[in-house]
C-alpha positions as CSV (number, residue, x, y, z in Angstrom):
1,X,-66.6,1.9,193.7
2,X,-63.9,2.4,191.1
3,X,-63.7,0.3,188.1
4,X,-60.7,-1.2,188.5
5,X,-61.7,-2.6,192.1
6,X,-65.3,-3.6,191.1
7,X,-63.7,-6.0,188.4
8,X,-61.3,-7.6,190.8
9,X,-64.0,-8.1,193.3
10,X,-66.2,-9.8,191.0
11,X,-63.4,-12.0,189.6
12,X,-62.6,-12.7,193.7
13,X,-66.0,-13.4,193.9
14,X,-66.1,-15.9,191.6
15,X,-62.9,-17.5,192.1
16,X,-63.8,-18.3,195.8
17,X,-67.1,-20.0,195.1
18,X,-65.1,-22.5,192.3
19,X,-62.5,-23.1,194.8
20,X,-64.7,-24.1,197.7
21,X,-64.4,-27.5,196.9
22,X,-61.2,-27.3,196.6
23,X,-60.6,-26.0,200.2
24,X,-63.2,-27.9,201.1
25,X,-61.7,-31.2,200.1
26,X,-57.6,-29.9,201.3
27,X,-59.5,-29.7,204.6
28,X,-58.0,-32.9,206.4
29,X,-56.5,-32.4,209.5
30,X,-58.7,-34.7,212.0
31,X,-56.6,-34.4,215.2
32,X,-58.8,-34.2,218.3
33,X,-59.0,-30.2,219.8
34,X,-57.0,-29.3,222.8
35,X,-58.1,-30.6,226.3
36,X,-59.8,-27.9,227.6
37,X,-57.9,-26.0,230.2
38,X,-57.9,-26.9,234.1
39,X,-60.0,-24.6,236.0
40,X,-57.2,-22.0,237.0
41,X,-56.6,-21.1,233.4
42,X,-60.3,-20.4,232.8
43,X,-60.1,-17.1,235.6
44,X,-59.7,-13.6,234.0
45,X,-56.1,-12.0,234.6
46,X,-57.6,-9.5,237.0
47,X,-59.1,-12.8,239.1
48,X,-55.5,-14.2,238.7
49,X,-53.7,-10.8,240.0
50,X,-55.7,-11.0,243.3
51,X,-55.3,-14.4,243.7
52,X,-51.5,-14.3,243.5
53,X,-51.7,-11.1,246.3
54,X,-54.1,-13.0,248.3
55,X,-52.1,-16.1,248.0
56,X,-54.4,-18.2,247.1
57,X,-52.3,-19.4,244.6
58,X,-48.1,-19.0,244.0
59,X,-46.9,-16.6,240.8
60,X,-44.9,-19.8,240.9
61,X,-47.6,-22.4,240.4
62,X,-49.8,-20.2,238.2
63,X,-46.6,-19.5,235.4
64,X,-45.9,-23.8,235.4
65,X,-50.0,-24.0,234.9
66,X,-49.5,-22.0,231.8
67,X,-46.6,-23.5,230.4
68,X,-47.5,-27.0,231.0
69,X,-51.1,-25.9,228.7
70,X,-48.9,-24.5,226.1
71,X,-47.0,-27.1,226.2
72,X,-50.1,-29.2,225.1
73,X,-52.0,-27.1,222.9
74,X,-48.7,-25.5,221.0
75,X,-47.6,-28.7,218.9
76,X,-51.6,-28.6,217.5
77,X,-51.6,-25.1,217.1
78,X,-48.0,-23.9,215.8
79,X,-48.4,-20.6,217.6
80,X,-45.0,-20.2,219.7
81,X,-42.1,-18.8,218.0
82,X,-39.7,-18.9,221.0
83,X,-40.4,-19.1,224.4
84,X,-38.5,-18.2,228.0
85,X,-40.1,-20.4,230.1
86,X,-37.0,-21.6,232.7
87,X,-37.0,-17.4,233.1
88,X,-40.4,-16.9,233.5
89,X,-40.6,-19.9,236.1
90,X,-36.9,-18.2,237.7
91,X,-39.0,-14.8,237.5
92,X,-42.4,-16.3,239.0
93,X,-39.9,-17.7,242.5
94,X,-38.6,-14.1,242.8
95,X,-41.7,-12.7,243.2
96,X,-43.4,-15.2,245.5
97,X,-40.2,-14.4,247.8
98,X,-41.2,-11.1,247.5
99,X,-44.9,-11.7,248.3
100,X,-43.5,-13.6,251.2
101,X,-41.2,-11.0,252.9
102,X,-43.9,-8.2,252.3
103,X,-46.3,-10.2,253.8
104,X,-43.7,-10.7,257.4
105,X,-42.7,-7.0,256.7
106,X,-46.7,-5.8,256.8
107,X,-45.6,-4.4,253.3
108,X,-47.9,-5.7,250.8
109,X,-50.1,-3.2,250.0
110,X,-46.7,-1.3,249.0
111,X,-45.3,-4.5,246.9
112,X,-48.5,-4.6,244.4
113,X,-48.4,-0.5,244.3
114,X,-47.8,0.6,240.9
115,X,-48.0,-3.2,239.8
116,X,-51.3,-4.9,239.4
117,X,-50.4,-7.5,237.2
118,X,-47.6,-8.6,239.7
119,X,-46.9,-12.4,238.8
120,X,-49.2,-13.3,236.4
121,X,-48.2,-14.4,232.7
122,X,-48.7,-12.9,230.2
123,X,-47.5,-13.6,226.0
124,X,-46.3,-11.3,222.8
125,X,-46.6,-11.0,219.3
126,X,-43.1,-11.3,217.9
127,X,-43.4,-7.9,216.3
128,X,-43.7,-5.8,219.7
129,X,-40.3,-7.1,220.6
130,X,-39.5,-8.9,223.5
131,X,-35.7,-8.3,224.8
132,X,-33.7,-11.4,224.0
133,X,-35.9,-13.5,221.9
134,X,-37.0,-13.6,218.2
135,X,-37.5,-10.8,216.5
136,X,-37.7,-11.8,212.7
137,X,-41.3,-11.5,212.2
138,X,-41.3,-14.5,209.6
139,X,-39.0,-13.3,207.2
140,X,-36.1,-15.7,206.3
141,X,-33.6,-13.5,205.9
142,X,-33.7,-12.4,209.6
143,X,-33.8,-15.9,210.6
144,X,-31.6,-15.6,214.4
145,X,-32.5,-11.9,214.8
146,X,-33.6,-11.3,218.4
147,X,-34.6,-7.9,220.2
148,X,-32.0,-5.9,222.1
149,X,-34.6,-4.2,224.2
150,X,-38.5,-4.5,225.1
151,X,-40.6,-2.5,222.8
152,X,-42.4,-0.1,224.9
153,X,-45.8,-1.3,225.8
154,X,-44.1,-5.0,226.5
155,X,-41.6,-2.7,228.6
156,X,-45.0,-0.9,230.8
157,X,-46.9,-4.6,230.9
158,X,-43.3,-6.1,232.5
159,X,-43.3,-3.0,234.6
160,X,-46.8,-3.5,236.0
161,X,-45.7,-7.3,237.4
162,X,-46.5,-9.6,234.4
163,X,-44.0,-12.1,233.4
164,X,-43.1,-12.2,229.8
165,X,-43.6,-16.7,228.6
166,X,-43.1,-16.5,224.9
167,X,-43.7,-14.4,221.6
168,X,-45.7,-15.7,219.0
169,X,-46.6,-16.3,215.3
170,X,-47.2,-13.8,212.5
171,X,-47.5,-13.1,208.7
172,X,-44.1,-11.9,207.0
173,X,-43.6,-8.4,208.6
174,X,-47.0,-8.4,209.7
175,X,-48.1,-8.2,205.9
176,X,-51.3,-10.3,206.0
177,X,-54.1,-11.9,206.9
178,X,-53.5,-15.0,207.6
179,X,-50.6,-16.6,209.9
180,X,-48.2,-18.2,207.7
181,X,-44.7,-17.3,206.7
182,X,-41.8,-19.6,205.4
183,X,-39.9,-19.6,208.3
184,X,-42.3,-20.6,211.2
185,X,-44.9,-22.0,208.9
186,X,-48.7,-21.4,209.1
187,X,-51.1,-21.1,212.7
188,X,-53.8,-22.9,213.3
189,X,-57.5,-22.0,214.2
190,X,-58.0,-24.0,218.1
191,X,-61.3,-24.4,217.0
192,X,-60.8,-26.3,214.0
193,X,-57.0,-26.6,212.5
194,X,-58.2,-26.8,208.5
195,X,-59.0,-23.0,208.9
196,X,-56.6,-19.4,210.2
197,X,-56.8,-18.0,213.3
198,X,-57.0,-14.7,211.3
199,X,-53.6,-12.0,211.1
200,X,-51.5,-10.9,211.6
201,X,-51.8,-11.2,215.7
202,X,-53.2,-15.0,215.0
203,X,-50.6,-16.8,217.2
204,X,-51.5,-14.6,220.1
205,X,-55.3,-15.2,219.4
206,X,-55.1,-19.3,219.0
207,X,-53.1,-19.2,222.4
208,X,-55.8,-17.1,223.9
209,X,-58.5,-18.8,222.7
210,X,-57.2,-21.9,224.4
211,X,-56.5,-20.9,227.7
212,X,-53.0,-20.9,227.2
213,X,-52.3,-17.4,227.6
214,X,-54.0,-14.6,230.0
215,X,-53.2,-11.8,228.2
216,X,-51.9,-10.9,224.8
217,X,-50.0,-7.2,223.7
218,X,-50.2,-7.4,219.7
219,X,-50.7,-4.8,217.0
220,X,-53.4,-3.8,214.7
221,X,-52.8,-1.8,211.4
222,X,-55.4,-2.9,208.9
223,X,-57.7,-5.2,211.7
224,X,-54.3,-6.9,212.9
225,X,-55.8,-7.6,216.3
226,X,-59.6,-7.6,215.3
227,X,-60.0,-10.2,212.8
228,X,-57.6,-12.9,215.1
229,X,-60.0,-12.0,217.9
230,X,-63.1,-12.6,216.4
231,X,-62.0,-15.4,214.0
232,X,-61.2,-17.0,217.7
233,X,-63.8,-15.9,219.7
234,X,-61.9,-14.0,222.3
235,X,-61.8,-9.7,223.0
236,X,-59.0,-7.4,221.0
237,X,-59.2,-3.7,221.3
238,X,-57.5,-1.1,219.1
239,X,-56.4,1.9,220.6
240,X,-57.1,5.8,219.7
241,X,-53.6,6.2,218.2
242,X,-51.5,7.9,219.7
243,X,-52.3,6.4,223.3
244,X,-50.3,3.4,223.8
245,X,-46.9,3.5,222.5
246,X,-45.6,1.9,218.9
247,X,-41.6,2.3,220.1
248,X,-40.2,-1.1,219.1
249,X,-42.4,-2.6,216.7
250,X,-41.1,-4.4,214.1
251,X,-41.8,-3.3,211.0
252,X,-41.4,0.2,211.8
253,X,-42.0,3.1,209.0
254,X,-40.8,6.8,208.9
255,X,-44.4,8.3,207.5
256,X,-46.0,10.7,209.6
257,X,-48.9,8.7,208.7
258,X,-47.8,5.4,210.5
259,X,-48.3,6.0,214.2
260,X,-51.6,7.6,213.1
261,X,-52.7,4.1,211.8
262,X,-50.8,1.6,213.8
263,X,-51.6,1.1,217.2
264,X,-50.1,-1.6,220.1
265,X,-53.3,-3.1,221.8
266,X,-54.6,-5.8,223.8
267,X,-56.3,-9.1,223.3
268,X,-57.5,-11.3,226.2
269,X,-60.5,-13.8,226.9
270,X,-62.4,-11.4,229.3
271,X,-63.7,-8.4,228.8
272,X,-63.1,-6.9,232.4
273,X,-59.2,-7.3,232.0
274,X,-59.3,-4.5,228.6
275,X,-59.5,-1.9,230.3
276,X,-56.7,-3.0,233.3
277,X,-54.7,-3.6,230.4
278,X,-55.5,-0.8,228.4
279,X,-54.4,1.4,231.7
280,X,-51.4,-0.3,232.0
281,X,-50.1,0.1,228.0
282,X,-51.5,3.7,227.8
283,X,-48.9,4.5,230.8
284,X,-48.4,8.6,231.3
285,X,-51.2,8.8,228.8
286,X,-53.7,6.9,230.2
287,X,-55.5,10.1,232.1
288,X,-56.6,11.1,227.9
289,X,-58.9,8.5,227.9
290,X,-60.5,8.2,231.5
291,X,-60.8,4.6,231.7
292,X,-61.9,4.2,234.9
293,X,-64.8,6.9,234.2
294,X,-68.1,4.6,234.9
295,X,-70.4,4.1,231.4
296,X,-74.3,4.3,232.0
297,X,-74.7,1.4,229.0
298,X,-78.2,3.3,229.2
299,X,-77.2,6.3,228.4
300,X,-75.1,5.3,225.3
301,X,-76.5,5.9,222.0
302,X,-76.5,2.8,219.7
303,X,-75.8,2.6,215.9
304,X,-75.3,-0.3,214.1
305,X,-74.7,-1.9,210.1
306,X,-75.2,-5.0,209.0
307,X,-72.9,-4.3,206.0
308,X,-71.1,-1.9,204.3
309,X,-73.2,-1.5,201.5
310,X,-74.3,-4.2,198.7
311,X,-71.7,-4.3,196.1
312,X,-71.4,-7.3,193.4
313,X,-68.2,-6.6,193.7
314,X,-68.3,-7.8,197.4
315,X,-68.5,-10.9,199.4
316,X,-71.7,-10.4,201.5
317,X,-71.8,-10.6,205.4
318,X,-72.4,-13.9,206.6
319,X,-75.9,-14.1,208.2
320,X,-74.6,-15.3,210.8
321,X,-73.0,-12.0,211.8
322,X,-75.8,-10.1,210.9
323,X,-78.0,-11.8,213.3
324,X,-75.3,-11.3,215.6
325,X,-75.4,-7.6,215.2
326,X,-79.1,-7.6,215.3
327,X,-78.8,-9.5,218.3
328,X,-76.9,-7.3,220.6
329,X,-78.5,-4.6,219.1
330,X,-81.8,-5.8,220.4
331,X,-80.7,-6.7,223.8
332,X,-78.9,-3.8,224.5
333,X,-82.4,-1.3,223.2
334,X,-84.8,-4.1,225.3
335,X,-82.4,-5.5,228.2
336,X,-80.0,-2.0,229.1
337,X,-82.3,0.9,227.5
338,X,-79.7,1.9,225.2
339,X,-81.7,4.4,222.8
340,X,-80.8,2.7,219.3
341,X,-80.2,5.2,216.4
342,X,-81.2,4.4,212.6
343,X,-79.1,7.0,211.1
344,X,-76.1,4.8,209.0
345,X,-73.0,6.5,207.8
346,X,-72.6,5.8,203.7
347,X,-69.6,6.1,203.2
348,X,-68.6,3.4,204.4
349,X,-69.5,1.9,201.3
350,X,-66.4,3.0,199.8
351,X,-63.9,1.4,202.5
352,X,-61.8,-0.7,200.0
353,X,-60.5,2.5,197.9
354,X,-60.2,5.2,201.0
355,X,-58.3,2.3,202.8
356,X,-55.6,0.8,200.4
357,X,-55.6,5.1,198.5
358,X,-54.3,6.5,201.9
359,X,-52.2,3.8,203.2
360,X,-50.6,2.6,200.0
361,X,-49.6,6.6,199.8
362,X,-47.6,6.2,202.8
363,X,-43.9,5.9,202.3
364,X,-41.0,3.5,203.3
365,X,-43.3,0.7,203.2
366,X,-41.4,-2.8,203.0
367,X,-40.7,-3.7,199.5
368,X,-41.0,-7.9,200.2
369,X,-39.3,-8.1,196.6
370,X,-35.8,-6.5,197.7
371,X,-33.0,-8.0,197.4
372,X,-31.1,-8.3,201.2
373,X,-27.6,-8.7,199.8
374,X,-27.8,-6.0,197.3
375,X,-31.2,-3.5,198.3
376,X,-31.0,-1.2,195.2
377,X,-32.2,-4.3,193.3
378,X,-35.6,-5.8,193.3
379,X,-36.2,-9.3,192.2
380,X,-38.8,-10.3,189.6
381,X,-42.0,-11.1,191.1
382,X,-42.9,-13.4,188.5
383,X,-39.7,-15.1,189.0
384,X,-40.3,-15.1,192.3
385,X,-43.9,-16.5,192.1
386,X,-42.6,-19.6,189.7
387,X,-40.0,-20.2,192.4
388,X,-42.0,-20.4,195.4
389,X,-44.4,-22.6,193.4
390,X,-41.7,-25.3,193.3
391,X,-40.7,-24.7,196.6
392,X,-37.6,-22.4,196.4
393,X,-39.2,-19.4,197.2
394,X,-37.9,-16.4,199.8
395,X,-41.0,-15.1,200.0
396,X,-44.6,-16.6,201.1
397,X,-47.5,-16.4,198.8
398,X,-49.4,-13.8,201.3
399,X,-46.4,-11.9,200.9
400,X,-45.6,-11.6,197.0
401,X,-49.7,-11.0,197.0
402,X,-49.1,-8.2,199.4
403,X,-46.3,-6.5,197.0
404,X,-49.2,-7.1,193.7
405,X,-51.2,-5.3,195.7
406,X,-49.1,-2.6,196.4
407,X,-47.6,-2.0,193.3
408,X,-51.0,-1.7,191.7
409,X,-52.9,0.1,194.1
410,X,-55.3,-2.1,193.6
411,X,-56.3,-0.4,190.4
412,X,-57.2,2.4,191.8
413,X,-55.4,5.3,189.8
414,X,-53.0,7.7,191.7
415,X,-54.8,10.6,190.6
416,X,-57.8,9.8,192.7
417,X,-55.8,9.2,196.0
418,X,-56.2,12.6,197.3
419,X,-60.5,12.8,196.5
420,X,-60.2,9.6,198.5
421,X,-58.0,11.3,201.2
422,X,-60.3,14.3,201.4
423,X,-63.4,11.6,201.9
424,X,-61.3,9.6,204.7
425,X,-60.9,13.5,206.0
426,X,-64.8,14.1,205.6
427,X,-65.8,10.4,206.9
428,X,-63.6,11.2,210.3
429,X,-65.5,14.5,211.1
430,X,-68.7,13.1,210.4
431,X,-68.3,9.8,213.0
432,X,-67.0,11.9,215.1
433,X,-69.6,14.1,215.2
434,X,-72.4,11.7,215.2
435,X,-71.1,9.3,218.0
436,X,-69.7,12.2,220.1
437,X,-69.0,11.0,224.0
438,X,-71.5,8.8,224.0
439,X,-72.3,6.9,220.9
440,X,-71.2,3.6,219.5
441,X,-71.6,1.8,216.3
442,X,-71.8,-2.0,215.9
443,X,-70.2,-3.4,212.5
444,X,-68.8,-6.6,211.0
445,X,-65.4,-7.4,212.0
446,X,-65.0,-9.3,208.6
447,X,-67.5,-10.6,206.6
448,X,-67.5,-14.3,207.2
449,X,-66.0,-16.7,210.1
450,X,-62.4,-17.9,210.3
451,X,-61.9,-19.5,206.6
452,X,-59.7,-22.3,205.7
453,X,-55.8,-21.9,205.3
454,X,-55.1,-20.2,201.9
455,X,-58.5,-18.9,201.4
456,X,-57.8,-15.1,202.2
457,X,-56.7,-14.5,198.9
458,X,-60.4,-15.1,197.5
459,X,-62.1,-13.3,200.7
460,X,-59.5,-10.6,201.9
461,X,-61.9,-8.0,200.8
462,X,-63.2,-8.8,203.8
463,X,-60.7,-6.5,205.9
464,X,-62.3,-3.3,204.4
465,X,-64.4,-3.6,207.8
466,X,-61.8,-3.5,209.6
467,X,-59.0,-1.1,207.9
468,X,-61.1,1.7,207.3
469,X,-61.0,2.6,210.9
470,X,-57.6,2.1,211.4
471,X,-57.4,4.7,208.8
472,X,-59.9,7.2,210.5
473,X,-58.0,7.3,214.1
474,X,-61.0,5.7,215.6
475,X,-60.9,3.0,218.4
476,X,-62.7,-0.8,218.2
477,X,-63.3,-3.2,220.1
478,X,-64.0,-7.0,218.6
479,X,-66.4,-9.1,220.7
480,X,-67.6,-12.4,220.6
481,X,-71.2,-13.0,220.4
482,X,-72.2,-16.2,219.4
483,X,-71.3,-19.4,217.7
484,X,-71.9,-21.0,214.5
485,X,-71.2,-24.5,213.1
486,X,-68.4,-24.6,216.2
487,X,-66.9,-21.4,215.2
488,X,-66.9,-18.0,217.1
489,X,-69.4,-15.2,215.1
490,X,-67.9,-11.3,216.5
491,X,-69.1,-8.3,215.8
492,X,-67.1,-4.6,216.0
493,X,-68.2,-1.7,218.4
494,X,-66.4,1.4,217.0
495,X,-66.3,4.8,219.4
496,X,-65.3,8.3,218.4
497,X,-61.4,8.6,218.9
498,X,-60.2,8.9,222.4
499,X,-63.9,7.0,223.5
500,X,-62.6,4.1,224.2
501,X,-64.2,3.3,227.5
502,X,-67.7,3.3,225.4
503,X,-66.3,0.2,223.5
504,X,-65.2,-1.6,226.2
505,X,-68.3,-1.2,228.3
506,X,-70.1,-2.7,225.7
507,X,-67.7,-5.6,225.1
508,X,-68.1,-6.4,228.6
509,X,-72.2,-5.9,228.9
510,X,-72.1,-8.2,225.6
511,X,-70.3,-10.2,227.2
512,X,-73.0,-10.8,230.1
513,X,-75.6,-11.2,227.8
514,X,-74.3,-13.8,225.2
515,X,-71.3,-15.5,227.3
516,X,-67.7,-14.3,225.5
517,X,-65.1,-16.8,225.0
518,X,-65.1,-20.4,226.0
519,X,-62.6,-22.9,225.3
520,X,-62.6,-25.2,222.3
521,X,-64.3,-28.0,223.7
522,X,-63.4,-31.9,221.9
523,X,-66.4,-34.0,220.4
């Protein structure tokens, strides 16, 4: 571990335990949790889809179910950034006519071809553009801005049926951890609202996690949908990149590098509807990854870490996520006859600098401290950290930490970027190797549960387990597995690029053994 990053960690360290109390004590919202869902809300999307063909229940009555539930939970959580929901219910009656006159025409099987997801809801993060509503991502200065068109994978969900309610909550640009920005102000955790629902897909995740949206497309560059998911107990998969397309995202960067790291993905509360909506957002590239190719959870070869190495310089892994780990590591050897495999993979240990060395190299990323009425001039980010202390800020705190960050590269210096590129090269051909076709590993998604609001900046070295692997092209899958104190405990199963199918076979027999999501449920 370099120098530079070894002191930092060990000052984080140490700040976050002499602020505990402090958090600790800030921690006073007492309002009661949402009502748990009606029964409807609690089916998985794929239920849903054949209960609208079957007609068991209206597109039209299912879309008012959700809204009415968001309607509830949203002034608790502060997830929705804009919603359409006289369009989505005008949308939900044109396709119950449809159902109708296919049924009388003996043309139903025809109707729902091509479009499995026909009338059921379904929400988006801001950032993957929904045509006609927001599209500022939190930044003030785009305050008003909506999308022109539907970013691509919102464009093949619409195309498969679903109906579009809302798009939610994010960090500035995406640039963070947490779920705050100055314009839309900070998300809140369903299951408790003194803590994040984790970033920057957090808005989708606290409407997930409490029954108030189906399915979810969001974004994942540095654990973007994997830390949300597991800090609210609910599934998020990214993507091999290169599968599901990143057309329309908002912030969008002209590095070769980008599309190799970002990737659009899914979130939802049940494990069986990943893969349907994996199919659907991969659309003419969908045959690369053979989703639909049945896993033999015997025949898949298990590895697994606790942690990615001890470190002073680093938080450690909450036990409870190790015992999570060990957990489904144990069932899956005693209860499927998975062969488990003790082989680790060491470098690992040095996440932090092969993460922030490659993607800080990339170019065009935003600068947060430019001016927008004159861009060839930056502002001063101490000035601008003195005015958003007494409130006059353009910029949130997450953000102006994102810009230290990158303008220090984290201390790492620039002549070791490419000895950490060459190891990000090594690390890829060696998981790759190792896992093959039909070998997982089982990792921390981060190293403790959702925190409290503002606490990221003490325990945001906790994203090296999740950032590392958006840097190595590999796909992962975060699952819920347990529950501690009332939060969710996750763990990460991790595949060889384009292996997708062996994560979300696992998410789903994990999801047999230990439960998956449920609903926050009030004392």
């Amino acid at each position: 571990m370099e120098v530079g990053v070894r002191i930092l960690g060990v000052i984080l360290r140490i700040l976050n335990l002499l602020f505990a109390p402090f958090f600790w004590l800030m921690s006073r919202d007492r309002r009661p949790l949402p009502r748990p869902p009606q029964p409807l809300l609690l089916r998985s999307a794929t239920s849903l889809a054949g209960a609208v063909k079957s007609g068991e229940i209206t597109s039209e009555g299912l879309v008012s179910a959700y809204i009415d539930h968001i309607k509830t939970v949203n002034p608790l959580l502060n997830a929705v950034v804009e919603e359409r929901y006289r369009a989505a219910l005008e949308d939900a009656k044109a396709v119950d006519r449809k159902i109708e006159e296919a049924k009388r025409n003996g043309a139903l099987k025809q109707l729902f071809e091509g479009r499995p997801l026909l009338g059921v809801p379904f929400t988006v993060k801001e950032s993957c553009s929904l045509s006609g509503l927001s599209n500022a991502v939190g930044c003030l200065e785009n305050a008003g801005r909506r999308a022109t068109i539907d970013g691509e994978a919102v464009r093949l969900v619409k195309e498969a049926g679903a109906i579009p309610l809302l798009v939610s909550n994010t960090p500035e640009l995406c640039l963070g951890w947490e779920t705050t920005n100055l314009l839309r102000g900070a998300t809140n955790n369903p299951y408790d609202f003194n803590r994040t629902p984790g970033g920057s897909s957090g808005g989708e995740a606290a409407l997930l996690a409490c029954g108030a949206s189906p399915l979810s497309v969001s974004s994942d560059i540095a654990g973007s949908i994997r830390i949300p998911a597991a800090f609210c107990g609910i599934f998020g998969h990214k993507p091999t990149p290169g599968i599901i397309p990143i057309e329309g995202h908002i912030p969008t960067l002209s590095d070769e590098n980008y599309p190799r790291f970002l990737t659009v993905g899914p979130m939802t509360r049940k494990a069986e509807d990943l893969p349907l909506l994996m199919n659907i957002m991969a659309g003419e590239n969908r045959h690369k990854l053979n989703l639909d190719e049945p896993v033999r959870i015997e025949d898949i070869r298990v590895h697994y870490m606790t942690d990615a190495g001890e470190s002073i310089a680093l938080l450690n892994v909450d036990d409870s996520i190790r015992h999570g780990i060990l957990n489904a590591v144990k069932y899956l050897e005693k209860e499927c006859g998975s062969k488990i495999c003790e082989e680790k993979f060491k470098d690992l240990e040095d996440s932090v600098e092969i993460s922030v060395s490659v993607f800080f190299a990339m170019k065009d990323i935003p600068n947060m401290l430019q001016d927008p009425t004159n861009p060839k001039v930056d502002k001063s980010l101490a000035v601008e950290l003195i005015k958003y202390m007494f409130g006059g800020g353009s910029r949130s705190l997450q953000g102006l930490g994102f810009t230290l960050i990158h303008r220090n590269n984290l201390f790492i210096p620039e002549s070791r970027n490419k000895y950490y590129s060459d190891k990000a090269h090594k690390l890829r051909e060696e998981m790759t190797r190792v896992l093959g076709t039909d070998g997982v590993l089982l990792y921390p998604v981060f190293n403790g549960l959702a925190h409290r609001h503002n606490q990221v900046f003490f325990r945001a070295s906790g994203v090296l387990y999740t950032m590392v692997f958006n840097i190595l092209g590999m796909p992962a899958t975060s699952v819920p597995v347990g529950w501690h104190d009332g939060l969710p405990v996750a763990v990460q199963v991790i595949a060889a690029p384009n292996q997708d199918r062996l994560c979300l076979a696992v998410a789903k027999q994990l999801e047999i053994a230990f439960g998956g999501w449920r609903p926050p449920l009030p004392a």
